[in-house]
C-alpha positions in Angstrom: -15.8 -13.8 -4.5 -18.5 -11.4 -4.3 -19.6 -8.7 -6.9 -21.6 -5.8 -7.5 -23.0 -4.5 -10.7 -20.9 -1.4 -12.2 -22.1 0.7 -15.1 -19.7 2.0 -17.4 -19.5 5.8 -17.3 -20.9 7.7 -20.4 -18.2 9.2 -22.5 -14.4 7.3 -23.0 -11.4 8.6 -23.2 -10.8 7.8 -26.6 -11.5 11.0 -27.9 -14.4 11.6 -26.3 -16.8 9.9 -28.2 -19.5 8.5 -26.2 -20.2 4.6 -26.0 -23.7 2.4 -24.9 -23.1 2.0 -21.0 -22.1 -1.5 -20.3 -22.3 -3.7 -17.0 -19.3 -5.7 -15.4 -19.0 -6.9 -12.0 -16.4 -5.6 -9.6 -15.3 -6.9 -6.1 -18.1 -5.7 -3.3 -16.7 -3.1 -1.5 -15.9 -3.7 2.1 -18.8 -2.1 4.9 -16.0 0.2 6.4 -15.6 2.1 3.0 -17.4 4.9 3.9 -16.1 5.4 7.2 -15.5 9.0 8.6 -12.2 10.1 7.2 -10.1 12.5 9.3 -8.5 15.8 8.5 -5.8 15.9 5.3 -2.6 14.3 6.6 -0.6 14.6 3.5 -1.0 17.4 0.9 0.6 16.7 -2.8 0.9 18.8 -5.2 2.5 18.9 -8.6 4.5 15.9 -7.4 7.0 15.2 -10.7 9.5 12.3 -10.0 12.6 11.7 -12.1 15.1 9.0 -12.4 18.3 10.1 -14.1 16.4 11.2 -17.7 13.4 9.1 -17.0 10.3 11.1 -15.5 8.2 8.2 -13.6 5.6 10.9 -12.1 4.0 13.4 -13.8 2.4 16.7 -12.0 0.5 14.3 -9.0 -2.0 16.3 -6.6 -3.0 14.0 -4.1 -4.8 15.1 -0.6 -4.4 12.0 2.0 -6.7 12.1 5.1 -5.5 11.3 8.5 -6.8 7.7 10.4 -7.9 6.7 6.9 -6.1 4.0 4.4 -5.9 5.1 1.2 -5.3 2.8 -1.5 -2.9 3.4 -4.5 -3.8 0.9 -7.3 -3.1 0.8 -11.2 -0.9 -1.2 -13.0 2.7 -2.7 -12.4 5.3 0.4 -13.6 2.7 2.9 -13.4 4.2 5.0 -10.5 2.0 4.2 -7.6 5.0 2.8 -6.0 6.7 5.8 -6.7 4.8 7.9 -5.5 4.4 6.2 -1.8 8.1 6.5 -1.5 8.2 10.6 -1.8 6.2 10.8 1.0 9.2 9.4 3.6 12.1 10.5 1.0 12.9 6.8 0.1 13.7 8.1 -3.3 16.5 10.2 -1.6 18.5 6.9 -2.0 18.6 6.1 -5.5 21.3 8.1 -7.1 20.1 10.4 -9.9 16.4 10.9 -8.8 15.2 14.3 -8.6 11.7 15.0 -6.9 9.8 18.5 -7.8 6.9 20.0 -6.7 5.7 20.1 -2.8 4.4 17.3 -0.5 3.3 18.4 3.0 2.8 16.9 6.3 0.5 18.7 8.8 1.5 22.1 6.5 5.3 21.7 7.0 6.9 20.8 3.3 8.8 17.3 3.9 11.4 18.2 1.1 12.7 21.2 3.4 16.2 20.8 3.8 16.1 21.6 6.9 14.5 18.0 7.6 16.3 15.6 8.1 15.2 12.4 6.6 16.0 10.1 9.3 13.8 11.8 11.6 10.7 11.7 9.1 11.4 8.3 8.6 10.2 7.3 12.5 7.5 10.1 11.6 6.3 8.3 8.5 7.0 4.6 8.6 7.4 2.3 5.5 6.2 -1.8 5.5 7.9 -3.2 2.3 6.3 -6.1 -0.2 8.6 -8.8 1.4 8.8 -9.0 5.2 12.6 -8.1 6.0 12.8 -8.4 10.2 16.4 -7.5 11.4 18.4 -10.7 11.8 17.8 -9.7 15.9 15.7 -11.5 18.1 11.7 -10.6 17.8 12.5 -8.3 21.0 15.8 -6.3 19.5 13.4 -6.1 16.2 10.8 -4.0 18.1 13.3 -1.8 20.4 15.7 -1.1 17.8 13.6 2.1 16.6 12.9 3.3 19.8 16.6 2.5 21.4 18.5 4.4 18.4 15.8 7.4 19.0 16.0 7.8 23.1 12.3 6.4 23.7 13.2 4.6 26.4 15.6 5.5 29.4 15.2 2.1 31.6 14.6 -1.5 30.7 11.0 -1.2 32.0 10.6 1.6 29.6 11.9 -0.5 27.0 9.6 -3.5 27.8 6.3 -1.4 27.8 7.1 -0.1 24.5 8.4 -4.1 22.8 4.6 -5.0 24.8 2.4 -2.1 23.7 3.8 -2.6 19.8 3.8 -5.9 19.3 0.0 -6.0 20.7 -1.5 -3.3 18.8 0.5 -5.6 15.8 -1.5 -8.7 16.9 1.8 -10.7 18.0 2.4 -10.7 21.3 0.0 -13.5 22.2 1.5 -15.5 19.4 5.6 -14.8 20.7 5.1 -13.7 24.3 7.4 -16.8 25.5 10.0 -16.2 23.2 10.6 -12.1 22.6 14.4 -13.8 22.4 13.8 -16.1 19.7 15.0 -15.0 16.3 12.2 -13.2 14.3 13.7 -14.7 11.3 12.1 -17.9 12.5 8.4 -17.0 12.4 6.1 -17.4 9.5 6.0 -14.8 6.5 2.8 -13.4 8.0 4.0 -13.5 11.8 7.5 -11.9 10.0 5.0 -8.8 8.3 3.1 -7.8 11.6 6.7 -8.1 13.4 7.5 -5.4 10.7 4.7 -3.7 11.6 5.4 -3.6 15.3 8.8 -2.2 14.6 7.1 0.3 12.6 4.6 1.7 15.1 7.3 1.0 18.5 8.5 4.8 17.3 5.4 6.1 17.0 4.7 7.5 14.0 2.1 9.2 12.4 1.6 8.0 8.8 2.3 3.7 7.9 3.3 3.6 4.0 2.6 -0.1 2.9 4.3 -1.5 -0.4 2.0 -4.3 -1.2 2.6 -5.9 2.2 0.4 -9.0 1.3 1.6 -9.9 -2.1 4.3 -12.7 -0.3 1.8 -13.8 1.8 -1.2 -16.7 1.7 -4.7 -16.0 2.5 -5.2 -16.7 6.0 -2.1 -14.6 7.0 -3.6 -11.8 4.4 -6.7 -11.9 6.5 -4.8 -10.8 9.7 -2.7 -8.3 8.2 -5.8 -6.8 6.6 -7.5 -7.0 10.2 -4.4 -5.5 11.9 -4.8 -2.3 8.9 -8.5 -1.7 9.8 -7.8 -1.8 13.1 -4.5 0.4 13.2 -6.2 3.3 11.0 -8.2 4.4 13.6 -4.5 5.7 15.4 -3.1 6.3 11.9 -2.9 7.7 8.6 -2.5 4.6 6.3 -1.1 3.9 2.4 -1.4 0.9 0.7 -0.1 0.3 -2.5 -1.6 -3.0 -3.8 -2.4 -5.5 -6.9 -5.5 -7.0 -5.4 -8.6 -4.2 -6.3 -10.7 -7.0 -3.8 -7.7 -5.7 -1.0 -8.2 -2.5 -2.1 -11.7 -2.4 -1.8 -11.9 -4.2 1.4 -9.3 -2.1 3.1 -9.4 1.3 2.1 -12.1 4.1 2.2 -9.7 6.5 -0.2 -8.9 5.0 -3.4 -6.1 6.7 -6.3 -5.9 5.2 -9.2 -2.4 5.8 -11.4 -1.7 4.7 -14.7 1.5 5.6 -17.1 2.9 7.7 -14.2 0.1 9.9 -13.9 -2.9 10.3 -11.1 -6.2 9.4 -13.4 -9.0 9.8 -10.3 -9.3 9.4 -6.9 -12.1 9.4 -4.5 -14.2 7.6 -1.9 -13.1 3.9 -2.5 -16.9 2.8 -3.2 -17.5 5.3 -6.0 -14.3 4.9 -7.5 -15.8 1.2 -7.5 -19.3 1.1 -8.1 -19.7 4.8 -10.4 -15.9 5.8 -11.6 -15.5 9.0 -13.6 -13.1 7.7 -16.1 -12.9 4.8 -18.5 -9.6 3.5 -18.0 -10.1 3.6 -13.8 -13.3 1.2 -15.2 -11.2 -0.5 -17.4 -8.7 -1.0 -14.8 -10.8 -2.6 -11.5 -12.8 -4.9 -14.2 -9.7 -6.3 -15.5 -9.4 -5.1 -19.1 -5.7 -4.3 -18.8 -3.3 -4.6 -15.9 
């Protein structure tokens, strides 16, 4: 793999006594990291999350811009995980969590109660770690968003809408002869971009992404990371991944969270080549993780 030479930023966070700059290598950051980002999509602020007695987030401010994929990275348990699920209410479904501060979408506040989750759900569409395709055919996979929420009046409708998806998803070449074929039966990385597909049939405006490679082998990471830089130019994309070489390939907004807290965030390739704080340098060099 590829590297690039990272200095060490002057100063640590161990009391703020300064330390000699040191060189590391990083993974090379992909040629789309600096891409025009679009206008702030998602606005946190003072995002606190708690489960029963436990607090998992601690006061998060986060601006996320619109057709850009924004990477959430730090280590496993450190809320980044967390975090993506406030921004379609997913945490609504555990029983004693309790979310405080405001998270807004296009200026509306998504925690209103006058918004009904199930409706922001098609608006902000999740893609989990491990692919989980309805036990449908490939075909009732893709309609069943748009069938439950009125898309489609006729058949035809239906059809353009099962097409359109699973094309922008880079499937339909691959299962055009058999939309009635179970998608249980494809390959993990066929099962993910079906996934996918069902996501977008509703047409949403925001794709959440739980580490939506970590099951998958290298060749079927390669598509789904091709399918992500191609759909953030229609979308607002998260990611929430392990691998800083995904993260730096994919993303052109990187966060960094550690012990439930936001550390730094910023334009992937200076959080990689010239971070502010020791423990984001600490992190992508693999000191601790």
């Amino acid at each position: 793999m590829k590297s690039r030479i990272l200095r060490a930023p002057e100063g640590t966070s161990n009391g703020g006594a300064s330390e000699p700059a040191t060189l590391t290598t990083v993974p090379t950051v992909g040629a789309h990291a600096s891409a025009p980002m679009g206008p702030i999509k998602i606005a946190a602020r003072d995002v606190s999350v708690f489960y029963g007695d436990k607090q998992a987030l601690f006061d998060v401010s986060l601006d996320i811009p619109d057709k850009t994929v924004t990477a959430l990275i730090g280590p496993s348990g450190c809320g980044k995980s967390t975090f993506l699920r406030t921004m379609n209410r997913m945490n609504d479904t555990i029983p004693g969590t309790r979310v405080t501060g405001r998270i807004e979408m296009d200026g509306g506040d998504i925690n209103d109660r006058k918004i009904d989750p199930v409706l922001l759900r098609a608006q902000v569409g999740m893609v989990f770690q491990k692919p989980n395709p309805f036990p449908k055919s490939i075909y009732e996979n893709v309609a069943y968003g748009p069938k439950i929420h009125g898309l489609a009046s006729t058949k035809g409708e239906m059809d353009e809408i099962v097409q359109k998806s699973l094309k922008r998803a880079g499937l339909w070449d691959e299962v055009a002869d058999r939309l009635h074929s179970p998608g249980t039966g494809l390959s993990g990385g066929q099962q993910q971009r079906l996934v996918i597909a069902r996501a977008i049939a509703v047409e949403p405006e925001v794709i959440l992404m739980d580490e939506p490679c970590s099951a998958l082998d290298p060749i079927a990471t390669a598509k789904i990371e091709e399918l992500i830089d191609e759909l953030r130019e229609r979308y607002c994309i998260v990611i929430v991944t392990h691998s800083m070489a995904q993260a730096a390939r994919v993303s052109q907004r990187t966060a960094f969270f550690h012990m439930g807290k936001l550390v730094e965030t910023g334009d992937t390739e200076e959080i990689f080549t010239n971070p502010r704080e020791r423990r984001t340098l600490d992190y992508i060099t693999g000191r601790f993780g």
